[in-house]
VOPAGU-2260 file (C-alpha; in pm, 1 decimal, decimal comma):
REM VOPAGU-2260
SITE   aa  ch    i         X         Y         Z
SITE  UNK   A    0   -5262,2    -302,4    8609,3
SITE  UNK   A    1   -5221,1    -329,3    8964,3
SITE  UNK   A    2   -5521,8    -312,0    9220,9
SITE  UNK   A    3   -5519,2    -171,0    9591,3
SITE  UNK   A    4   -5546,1    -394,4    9870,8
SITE  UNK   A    5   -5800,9    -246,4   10082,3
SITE  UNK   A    6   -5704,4    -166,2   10378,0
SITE  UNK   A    7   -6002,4    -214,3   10649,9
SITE  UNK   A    8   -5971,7    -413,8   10972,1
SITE  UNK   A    9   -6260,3    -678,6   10980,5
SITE  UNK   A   10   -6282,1   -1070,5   11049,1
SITE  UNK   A   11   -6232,3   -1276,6   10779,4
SITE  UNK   A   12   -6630,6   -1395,7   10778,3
SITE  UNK   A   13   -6720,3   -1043,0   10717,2
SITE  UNK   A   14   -6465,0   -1023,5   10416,5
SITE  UNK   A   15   -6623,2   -1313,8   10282,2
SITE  UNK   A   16   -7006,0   -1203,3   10334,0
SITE  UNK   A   17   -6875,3    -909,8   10144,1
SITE  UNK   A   18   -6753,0   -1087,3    9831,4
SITE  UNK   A   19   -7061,2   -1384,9    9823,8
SITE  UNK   A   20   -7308,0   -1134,8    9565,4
SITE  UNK   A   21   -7027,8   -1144,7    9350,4
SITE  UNK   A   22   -6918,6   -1507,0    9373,5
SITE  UNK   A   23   -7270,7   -1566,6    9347,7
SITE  UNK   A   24   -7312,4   -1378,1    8978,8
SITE  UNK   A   25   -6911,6   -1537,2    8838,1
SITE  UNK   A   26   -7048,5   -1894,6    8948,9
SITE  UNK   A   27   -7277,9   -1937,6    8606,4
SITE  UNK   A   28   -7076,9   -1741,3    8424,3
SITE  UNK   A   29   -6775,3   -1930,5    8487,8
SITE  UNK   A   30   -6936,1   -2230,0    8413,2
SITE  UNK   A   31   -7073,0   -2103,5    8098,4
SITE  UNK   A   32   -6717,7   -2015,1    7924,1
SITE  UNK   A   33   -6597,3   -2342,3    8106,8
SITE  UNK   A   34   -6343,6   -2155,7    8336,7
SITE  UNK   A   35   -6229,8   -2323,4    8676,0
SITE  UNK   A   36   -6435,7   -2094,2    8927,9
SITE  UNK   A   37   -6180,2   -2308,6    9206,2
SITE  UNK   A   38   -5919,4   -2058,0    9021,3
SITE  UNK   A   39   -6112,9   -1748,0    9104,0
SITE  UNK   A   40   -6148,4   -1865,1    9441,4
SITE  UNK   A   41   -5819,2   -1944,8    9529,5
SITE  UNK   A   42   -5696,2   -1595,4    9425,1
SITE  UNK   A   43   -6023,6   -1405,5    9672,5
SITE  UNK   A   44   -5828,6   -1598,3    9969,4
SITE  UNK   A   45   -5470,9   -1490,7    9871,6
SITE  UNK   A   46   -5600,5   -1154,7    9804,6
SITE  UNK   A   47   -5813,4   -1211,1   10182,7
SITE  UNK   A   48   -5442,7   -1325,5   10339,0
SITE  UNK   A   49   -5264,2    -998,2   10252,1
SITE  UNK   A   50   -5477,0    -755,0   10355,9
SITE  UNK   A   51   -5463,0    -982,7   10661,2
SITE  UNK   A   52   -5087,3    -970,4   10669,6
SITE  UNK   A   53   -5131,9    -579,4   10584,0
SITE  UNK   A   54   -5313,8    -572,6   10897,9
SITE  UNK   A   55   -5049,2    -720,0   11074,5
SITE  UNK   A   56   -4759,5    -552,4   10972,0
SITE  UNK   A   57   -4914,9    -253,7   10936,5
SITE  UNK   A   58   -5029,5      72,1   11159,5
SITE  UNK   A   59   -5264,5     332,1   11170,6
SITE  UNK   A   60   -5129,9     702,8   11227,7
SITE  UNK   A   61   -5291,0     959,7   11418,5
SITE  UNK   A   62   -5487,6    1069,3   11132,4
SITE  UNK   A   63   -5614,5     751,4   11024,3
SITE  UNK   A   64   -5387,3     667,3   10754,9
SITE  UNK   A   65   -5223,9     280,6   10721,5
SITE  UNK   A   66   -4832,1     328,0   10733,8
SITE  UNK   A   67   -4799,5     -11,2   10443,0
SITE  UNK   A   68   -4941,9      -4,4   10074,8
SITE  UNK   A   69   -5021,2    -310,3    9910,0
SITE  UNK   A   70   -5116,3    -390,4    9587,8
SITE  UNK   A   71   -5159,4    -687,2    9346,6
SITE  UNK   A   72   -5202,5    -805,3    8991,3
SITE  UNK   A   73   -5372,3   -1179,4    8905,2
SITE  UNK   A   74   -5246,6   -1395,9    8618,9
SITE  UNK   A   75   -5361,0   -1726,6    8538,9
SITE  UNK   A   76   -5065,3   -1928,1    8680,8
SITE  UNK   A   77   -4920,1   -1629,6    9009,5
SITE  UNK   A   78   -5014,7   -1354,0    9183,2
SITE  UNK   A   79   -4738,8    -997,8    9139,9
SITE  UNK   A   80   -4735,5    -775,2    9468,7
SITE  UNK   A   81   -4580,9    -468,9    9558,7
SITE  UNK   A   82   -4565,6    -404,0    9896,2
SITE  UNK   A   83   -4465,6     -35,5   10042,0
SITE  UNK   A   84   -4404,7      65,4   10417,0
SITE  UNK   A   85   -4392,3     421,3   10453,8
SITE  UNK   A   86   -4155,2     439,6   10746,9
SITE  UNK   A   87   -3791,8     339,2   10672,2
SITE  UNK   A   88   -3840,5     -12,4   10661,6
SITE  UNK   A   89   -3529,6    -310,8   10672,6
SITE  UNK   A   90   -3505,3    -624,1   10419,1
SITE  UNK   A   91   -3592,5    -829,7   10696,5
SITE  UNK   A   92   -3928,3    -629,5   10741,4
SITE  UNK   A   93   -3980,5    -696,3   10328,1
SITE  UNK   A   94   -3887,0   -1042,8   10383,2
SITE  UNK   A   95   -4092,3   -1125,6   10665,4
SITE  UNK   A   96   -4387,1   -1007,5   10549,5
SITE  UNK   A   97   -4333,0   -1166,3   10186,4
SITE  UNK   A   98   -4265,0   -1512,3   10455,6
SITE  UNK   A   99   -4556,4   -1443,5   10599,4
SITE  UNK   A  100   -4810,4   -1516,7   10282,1
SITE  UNK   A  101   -4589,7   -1770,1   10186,1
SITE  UNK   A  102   -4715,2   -1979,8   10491,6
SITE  UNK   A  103   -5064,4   -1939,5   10377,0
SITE  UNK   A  104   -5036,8   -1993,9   10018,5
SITE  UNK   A  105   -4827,7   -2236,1    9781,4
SITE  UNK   A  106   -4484,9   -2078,0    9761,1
SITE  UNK   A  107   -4370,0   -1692,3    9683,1
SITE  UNK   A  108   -4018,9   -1570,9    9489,3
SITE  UNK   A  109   -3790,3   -1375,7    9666,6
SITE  UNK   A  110   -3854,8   -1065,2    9682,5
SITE  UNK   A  111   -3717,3    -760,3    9463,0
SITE  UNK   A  112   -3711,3    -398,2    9566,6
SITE  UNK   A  113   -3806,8    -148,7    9209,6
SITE  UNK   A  114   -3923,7     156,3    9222,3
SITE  UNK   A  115   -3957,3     174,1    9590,4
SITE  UNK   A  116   -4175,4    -124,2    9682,6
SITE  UNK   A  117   -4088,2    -466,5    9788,5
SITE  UNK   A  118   -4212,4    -690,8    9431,6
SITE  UNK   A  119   -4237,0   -1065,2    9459,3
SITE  UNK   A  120   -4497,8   -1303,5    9286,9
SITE  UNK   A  121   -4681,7   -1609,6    9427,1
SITE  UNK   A  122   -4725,5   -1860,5    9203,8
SITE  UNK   A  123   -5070,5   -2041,6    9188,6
SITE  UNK   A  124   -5133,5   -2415,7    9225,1
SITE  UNK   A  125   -5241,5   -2530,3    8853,7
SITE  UNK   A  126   -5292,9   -2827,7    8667,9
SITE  UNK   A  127   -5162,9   -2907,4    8384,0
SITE  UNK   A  128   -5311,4   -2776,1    8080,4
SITE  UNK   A  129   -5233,1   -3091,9    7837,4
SITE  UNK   A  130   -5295,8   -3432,2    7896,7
SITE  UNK   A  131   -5064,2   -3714,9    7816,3
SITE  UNK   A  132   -5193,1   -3979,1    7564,3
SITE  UNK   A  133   -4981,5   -4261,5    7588,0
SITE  UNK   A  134   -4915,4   -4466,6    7295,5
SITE  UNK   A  135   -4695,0   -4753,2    7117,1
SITE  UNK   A  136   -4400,6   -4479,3    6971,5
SITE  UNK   A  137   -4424,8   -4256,3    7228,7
SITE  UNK   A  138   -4159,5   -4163,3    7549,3
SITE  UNK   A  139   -4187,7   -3922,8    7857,0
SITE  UNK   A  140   -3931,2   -3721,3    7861,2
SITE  UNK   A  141   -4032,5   -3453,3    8144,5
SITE  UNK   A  142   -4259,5   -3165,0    8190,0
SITE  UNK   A  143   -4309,4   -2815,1    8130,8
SITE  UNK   A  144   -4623,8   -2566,9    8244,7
SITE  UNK   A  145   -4830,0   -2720,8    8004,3
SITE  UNK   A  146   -4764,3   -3115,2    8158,3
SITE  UNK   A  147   -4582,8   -3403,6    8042,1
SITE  UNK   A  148   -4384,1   -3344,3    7742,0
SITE  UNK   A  149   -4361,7   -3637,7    7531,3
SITE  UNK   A  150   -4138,7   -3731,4    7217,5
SITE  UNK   A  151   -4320,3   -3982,2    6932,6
SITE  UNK   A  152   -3994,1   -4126,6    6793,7
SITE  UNK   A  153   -4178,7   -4245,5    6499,4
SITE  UNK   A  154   -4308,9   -3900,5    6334,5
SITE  UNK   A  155   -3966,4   -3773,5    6513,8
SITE  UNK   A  156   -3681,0   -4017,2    6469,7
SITE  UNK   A  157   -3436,2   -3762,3    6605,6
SITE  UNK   A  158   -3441,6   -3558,5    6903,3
SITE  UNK   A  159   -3161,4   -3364,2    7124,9
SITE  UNK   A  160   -3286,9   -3382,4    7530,2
């Protein structure tokens, strides 16, 4: 389910003074369940970067209304946003603006235009969720989302790479 990126022009310090309470209450609990509360950070500022570039792009009419919708959806591992300008808008307006929090975060896929919004995703800086153990009958052989991938050519003599 996507969520609204609220519009509101403010500096970033009162954005933040804004979202301490509830940094303040996830902090323990985070902890608790053993989550990575860096994670939950990380996604505040992205989220804190497009309604900045929403800002930027963006206009107020003469009845007070923002001429771009944003919105976004959090995953573990990326960020999905839809991005809407209500005047006739270009693909270089899309791409910009999809360029745009790509200089302030890791790296963003190209954009896609459904259902009438611009779509792209920004993946997340992650680590990797196993750890490699090295031993005796063991052999990198690359990595996936999960880390290095390793073949044991004892328990498996045979393997296609």
């Amino acid at each position: 389910m996507y969520k609204r990126v609220t519009m509101f022009s403010v500096p970033n310090w009162v954005y933040w003074m804004v979202h301490i309470p509830s940094m303040g209450i996830r902090y323990p609990i985070y902890k608790l369940l053993h989550k990575d509360f860096n994670t939950y950070k990380e996604q505040l500022r992205i989220v804190n970067e497009l309604r900045c570039a929403c800002e930027n792009y963006g206009d107020k009419d003469k009845d007070g209304n923002w001429n771009i919708k944003a919105w976004y959806k959090s995953s573990p591992r990326s960020i999905a946003v839809k991005v809407r300008f209500m005047k006739k808008a270009t693909d270089n307006v899309y791409d910009n603006y999809r360029k745009q929090i790509e200089n302030y975060t890791y790296s963003t896929t190209p954009y896609a235009f459904r259902d009438g919004c611009g779509v792209f995703n920004i993946i997340l800086d992650f680590p990797p969720i196993m750890q490699f153990k090295a031993s005796r009958t063991s052999v990198s052989v690359g990595t996936d989302y999960q880390g290095i991938f390793n073949w044991d050519y004892s328990k498996h003599p045979h393997a296609l790479i």
